[in-house]
N, C-alpha and C positions, 0 to 999 in steps of 0.2 A: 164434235163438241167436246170441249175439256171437260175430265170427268172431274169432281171434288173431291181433294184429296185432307185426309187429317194428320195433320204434322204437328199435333201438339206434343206426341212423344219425345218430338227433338227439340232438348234443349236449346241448342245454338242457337240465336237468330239469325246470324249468317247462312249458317247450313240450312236452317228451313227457310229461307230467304230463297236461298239458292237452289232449293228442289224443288220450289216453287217455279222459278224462271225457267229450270228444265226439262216444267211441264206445260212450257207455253209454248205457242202455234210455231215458234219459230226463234229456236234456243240456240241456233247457231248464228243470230242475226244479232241476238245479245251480245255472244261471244266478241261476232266481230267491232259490235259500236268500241267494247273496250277495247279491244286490243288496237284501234285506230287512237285509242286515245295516248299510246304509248307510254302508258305510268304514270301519268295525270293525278293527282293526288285530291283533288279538290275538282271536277269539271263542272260547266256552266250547263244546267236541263232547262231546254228550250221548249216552245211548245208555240205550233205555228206553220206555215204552210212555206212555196216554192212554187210558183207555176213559169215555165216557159212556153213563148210561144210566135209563130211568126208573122212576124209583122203584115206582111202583104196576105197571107190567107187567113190569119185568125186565127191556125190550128194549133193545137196545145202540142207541144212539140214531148217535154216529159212534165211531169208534175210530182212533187214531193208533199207527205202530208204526217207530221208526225206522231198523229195520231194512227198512222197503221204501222206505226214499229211496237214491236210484242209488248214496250213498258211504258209506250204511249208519249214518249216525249223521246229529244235529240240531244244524246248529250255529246257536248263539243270542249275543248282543251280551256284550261283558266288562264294561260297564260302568263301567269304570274312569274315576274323574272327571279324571285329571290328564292334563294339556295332553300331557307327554311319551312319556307310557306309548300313550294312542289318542286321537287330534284328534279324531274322529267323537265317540265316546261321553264324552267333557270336555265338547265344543262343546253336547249335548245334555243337559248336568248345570248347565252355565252356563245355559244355557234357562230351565231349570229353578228355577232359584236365582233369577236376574234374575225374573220372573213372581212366586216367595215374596216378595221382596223390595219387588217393587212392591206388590203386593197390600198390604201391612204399610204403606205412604206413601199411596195412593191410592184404596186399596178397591177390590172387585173378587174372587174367589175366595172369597165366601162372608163375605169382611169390610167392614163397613159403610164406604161411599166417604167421612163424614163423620171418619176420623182423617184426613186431608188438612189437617182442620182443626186436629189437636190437633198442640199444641207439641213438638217433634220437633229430632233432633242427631243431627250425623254427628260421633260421636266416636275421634279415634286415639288408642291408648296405645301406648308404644313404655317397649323396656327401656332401663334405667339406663347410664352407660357401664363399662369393663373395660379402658380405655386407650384412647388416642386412635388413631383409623385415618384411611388417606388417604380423601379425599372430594373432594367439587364444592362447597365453601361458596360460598354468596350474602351481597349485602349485603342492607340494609332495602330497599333501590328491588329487590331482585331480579336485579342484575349479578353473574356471576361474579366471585371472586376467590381468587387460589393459595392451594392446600392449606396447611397447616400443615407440609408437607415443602419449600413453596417453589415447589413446580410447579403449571401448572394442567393437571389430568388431564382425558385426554377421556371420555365417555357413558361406550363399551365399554374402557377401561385396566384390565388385567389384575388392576391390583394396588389398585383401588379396592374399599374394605371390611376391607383387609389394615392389620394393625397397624405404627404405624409404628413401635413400638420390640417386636417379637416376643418378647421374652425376658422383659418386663415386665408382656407382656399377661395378663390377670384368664382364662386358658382353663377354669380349671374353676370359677369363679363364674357366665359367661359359660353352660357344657353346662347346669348345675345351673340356673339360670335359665329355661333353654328348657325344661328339664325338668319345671319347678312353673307356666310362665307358664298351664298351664292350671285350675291349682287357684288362682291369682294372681286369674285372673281372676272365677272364681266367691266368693274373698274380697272382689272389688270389687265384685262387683251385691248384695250385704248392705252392704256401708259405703256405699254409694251411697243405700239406701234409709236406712240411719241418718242420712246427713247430710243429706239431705233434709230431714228431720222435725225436725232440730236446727236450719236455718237457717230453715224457717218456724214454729219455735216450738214446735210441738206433740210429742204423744207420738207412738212406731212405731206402736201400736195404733190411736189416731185416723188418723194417714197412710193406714193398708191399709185402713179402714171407708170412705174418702174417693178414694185412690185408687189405682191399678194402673201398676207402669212394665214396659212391655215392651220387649222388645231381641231383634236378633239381629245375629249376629257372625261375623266370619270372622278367620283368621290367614295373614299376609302375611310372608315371610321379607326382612328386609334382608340389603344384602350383608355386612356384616359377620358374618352367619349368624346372627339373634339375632330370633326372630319379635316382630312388635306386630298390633296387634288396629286393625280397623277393625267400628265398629259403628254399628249406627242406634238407636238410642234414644226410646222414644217414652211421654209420658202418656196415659192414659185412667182412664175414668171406674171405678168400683169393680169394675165387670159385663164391664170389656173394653172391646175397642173398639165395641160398640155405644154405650157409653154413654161423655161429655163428662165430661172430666177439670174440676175445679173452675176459676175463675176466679185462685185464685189459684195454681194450678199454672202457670207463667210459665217461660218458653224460659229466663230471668235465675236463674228458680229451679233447673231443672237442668244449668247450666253453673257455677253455686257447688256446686250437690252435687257434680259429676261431680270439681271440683279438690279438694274434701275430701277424697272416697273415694281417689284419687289418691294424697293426701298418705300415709293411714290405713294404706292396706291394706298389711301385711306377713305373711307367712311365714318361720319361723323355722329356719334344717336347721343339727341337728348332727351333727358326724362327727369321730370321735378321729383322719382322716386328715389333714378339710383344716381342723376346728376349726369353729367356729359362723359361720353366714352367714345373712343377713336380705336376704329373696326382694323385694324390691318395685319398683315403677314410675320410671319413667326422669322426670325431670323436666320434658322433652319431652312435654308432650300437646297436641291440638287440641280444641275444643268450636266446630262449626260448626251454625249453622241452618239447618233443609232449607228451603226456601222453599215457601207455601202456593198460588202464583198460578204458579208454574213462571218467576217473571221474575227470579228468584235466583241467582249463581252456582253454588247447591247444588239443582238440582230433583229431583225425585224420579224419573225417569226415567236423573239422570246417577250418584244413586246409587246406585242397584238395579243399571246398567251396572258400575258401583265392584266393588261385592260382586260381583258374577257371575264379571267378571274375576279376581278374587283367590282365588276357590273353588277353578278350574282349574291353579291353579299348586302345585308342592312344593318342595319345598328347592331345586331348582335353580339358582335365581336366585339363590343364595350362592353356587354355583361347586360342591356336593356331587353326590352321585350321586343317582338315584331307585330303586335297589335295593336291599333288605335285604343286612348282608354277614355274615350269620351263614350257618354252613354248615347243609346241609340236612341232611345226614348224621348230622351230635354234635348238634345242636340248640344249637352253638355252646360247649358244653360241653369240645371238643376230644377226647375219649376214647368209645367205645363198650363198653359191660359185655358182658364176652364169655359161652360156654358153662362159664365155671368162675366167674362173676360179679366177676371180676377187671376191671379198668378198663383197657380197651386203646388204644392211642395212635389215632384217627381215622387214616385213611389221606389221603383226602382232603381234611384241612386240615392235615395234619403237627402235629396237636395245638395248632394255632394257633383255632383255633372260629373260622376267618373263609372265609366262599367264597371272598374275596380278600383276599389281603395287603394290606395299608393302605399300604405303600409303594409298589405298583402301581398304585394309586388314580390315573387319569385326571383331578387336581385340583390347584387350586394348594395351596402350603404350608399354608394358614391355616385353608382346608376340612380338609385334611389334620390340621391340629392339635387341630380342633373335634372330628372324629370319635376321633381317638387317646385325647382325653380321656375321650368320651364312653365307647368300650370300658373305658377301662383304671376307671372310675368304679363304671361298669356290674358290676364283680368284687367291688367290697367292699363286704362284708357287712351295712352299714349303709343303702347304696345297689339292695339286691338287689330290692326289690320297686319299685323305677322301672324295672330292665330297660333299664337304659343301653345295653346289648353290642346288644340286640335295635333299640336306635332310633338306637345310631350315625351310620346312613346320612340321619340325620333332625335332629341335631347334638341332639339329647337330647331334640326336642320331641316327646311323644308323646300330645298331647290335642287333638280333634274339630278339623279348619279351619274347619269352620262348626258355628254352632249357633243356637238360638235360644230365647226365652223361649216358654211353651205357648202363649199368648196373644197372640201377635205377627202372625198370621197362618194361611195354610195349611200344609201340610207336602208335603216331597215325595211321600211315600207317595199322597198324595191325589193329587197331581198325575199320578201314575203311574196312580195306577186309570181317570184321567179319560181318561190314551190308552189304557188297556187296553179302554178300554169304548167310545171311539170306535174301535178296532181290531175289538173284536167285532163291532160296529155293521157297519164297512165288509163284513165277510166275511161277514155275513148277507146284507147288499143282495148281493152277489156271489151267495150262492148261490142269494135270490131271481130272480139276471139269469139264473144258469143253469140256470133250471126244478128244483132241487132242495128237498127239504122243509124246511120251518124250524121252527125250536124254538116250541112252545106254548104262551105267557107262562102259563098253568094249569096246565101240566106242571111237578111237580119235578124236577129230575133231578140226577144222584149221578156225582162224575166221580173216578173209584180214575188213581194212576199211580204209576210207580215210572220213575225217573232218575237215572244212572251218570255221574258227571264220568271221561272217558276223556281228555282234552288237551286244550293250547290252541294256537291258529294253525290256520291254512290246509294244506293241501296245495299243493304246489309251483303246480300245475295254478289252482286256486281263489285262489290269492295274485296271480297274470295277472289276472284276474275283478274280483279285488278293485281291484287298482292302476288298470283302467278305471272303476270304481265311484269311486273318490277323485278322477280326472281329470276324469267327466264332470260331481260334485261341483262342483268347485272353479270348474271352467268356467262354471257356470250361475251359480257365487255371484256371481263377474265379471261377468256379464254382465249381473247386477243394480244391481251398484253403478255399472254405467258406462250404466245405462239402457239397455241393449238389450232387455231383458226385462220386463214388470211385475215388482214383488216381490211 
């Protein structure tokens, strides 16, 4: 029996958190929940059961119950891709991504190693301009030269991406923009394949009997808050990439489609508030070739690093927040239908539908202007099914950062099962080492569970736990890069 212990003397809540935990039935079992969680910054506490069992005898093979781990619940990883929300679980998405990506240039994960050969591009699209903002312009050699305000601004200057005449700038062409750039973009991988067929002559029909273009993509926010797309682009043969894209599928050939489709693709929004607006691509694009020998500027290793990098990031990089600012309460609505089904003012949003006021926003003006827009866009009626209020915090972009064609590669789902099943693996050999019985590949068995989302984070106590889990992380990553260690 734990005996009661008085820890009022300790300040900390963590430390008496934590000497608490270290006097429970089983304080190395703590230990280990965190340390699987590998720096997890946010993890999901589950509460809920696991039974296995086999089919032909009924007999409960293991059973899991999270109510006999020492703090009574399971906490498991959030998953969260983005860089700011959890480093661990980003850094582990980026992994993830980089590997899709590689696989898709060099084969590998199930996709034949011969697209290395096939004609391949790193394509950027970026949006159109909304008015001129401060920047870092270069000449043709690559030298700096002062902004168009006269100055030359440094890397981190505040007000780089910022309009230099505010009251002229395009702010709700600009939300509405980010807001279709992803339907923008699926009008481009159709016009891409039209003009494809159009500059080598032929019909759509003969192109798709002959060949197949796969892509995959991610979305990169500039600082002026206005996302553009970086993508890899790739021919193959009818079948995929197993099979060799024709001869005259040529790198030349998909860098005149890619400026067609460029040109073509529009979307068209009307609205009796801001009047008709035509959605389309900035004039600004790149069309680069991956190189097939890696002796390239563009290898396939430095793009797969590319995308990986770009997965991890959210709006940030414009200077917004990374949290929703719709209150939880109204569902942003502002009022709750009371017991007379009357509409009553929310309490805590004062009928404003925002967790936070927009003028308390921790942001420069022009973040600040992207999201004002975007709520206020977000309300009429015309606009109601983008859900502007809801992607505010997002500056209206509300479509996948990454994506890809089916055909492109593996996916991450795959890639997940492949550590699920080297994870299995490991805790079999484990329970091999500890003389315990192992599953009977002849056996079937039937696994029932049932699992409660109870919160997120740590306890005071387990948050200590963790913060050495991140240090001794970070330490060993050092210690690789600087050669103390193998990698």
């Amino acid at each position: 029996m734990r005996r009661s212990l008085d820890l009022h003397h300790i300040i900390s809540p963590g430390l008496r958190d934590l000497v608490e935990l270290a006097n429970t039935d089983d304080f190395d079992r703590v230990t280990e929940q965190v340390r699987n969680l590998r720096g997890c910054t946010s993890p999901i506490n589950l509460h809920g059961w696991t039974i296995t069992t086999d089919q032909t005898t009924r007999q409960v093979v293991r059973s899991y119950h999270s109510e006999d781990e020492p703090s009574g619940r399971l906490l498991t990883t959030c998953g969260n891709r983005r860089a700011s929300r959890c480093p661990a679980c980003s850094r582990l998405y980026a992994a993830d991504t980089y590997h899709l990506i590689k696989a898709g240039l060099s084969g590998g994960k199930n996709v034949a190693e011969a697209v290395r050969d096939h004609p391949r591009a790193f394509v950027t699209l970026t949006a159109p301009s909304f008015g001129p903002v401060h920047n870092r312009p270069t000449t043709d050699a690559g030298k700096p030269r002062p902004c168009t305000c006269g100055k030359s601004h440094t890397e981190d200057a505040p007000e780089l991406g910022a309009p230099l005449r505010p009251a002229s700038y395009g702010y709700t062409g600009a939300v509405l923009w980010n807001a279709h750039a992803g339907a923008l973009w699926a009008r481009f991988t159709t016009y891409l394949r039209r003009a494809l067929a159009e500059h080598l002559g032929m019909t759509q029909k003969a192109l798709n009997a002959a060949l197949r273009v796969s892509f995959a993509k991610v979305a990169e926010y500039q600082q002026r808050g206005l996302v553009h797309f970086h993508a890899v682009v790739r021919f193959d043969g009818p079948e995929g990439h197993t099979t060799s894209p024709p001869t005259w599928a040529t790198f030349d050939a998909l860098r005149a489609a890619v400026g067609l489709a460029v040109e073509r693709a529009r979307l068209t929004v009307v609205s009796d508030a801001v009047g008709e607006r035509v959605i389309r691509w900035g004039d600004r694009f790149k069309v680069d070739q991956i190189s097939a020998l890696g002796d390239g500027e563009l290898t396939d290793a430095k793009v797969a690093g590319y995308v990986a990098k770009y997965a991890t990031k959210n709006a940030e990089g414009a200077g917004t927040v990374d949290r929703t600012l719709v209150c939880g309460s109204c569902s942003g609505r502002g009022y709750l239908r009371g017991p007379d089904g009357f509409r009553d003012l929310c309490a805590d949003c004062d009928g404003t539908g925002q967790a936070e006021r927009l003028t308390d926003l921790p942001v420069q003006q022009h973040a600040r202007q992207m999201i004002r827009t975007a709520w206020a866009l977000g309300h009429l009626p015309e606009f109601a099914d983008l859900k502007l209020w809801k992607w505010a915090h997002m500056l209206g972009f509300r479509g996948h950062f990454s994506s890809k064609s089916r055909a492109y590669s593996t996916t991450l789902g795959a890639l997940r099962d492949v550590r699920r099943a080297w994870r299995t693996a490991q805790a079999e050999a484990a329970r091999i080492r500890a003389g315990l019985p192992v599953d009977d590949e002849n056996t079937t068995l039937v696994t029932d569970s049932s699992w409660t989302y109870l919160s997120s984070g740590y306890r005071p106590g387990e948050e200590l736990l963790a913060a050495q889990v991140r240090h001794d992380i970070a330490h060993n990553q050092q210690a690789k890069r600087e050669g103390l260690v193998p990698a």
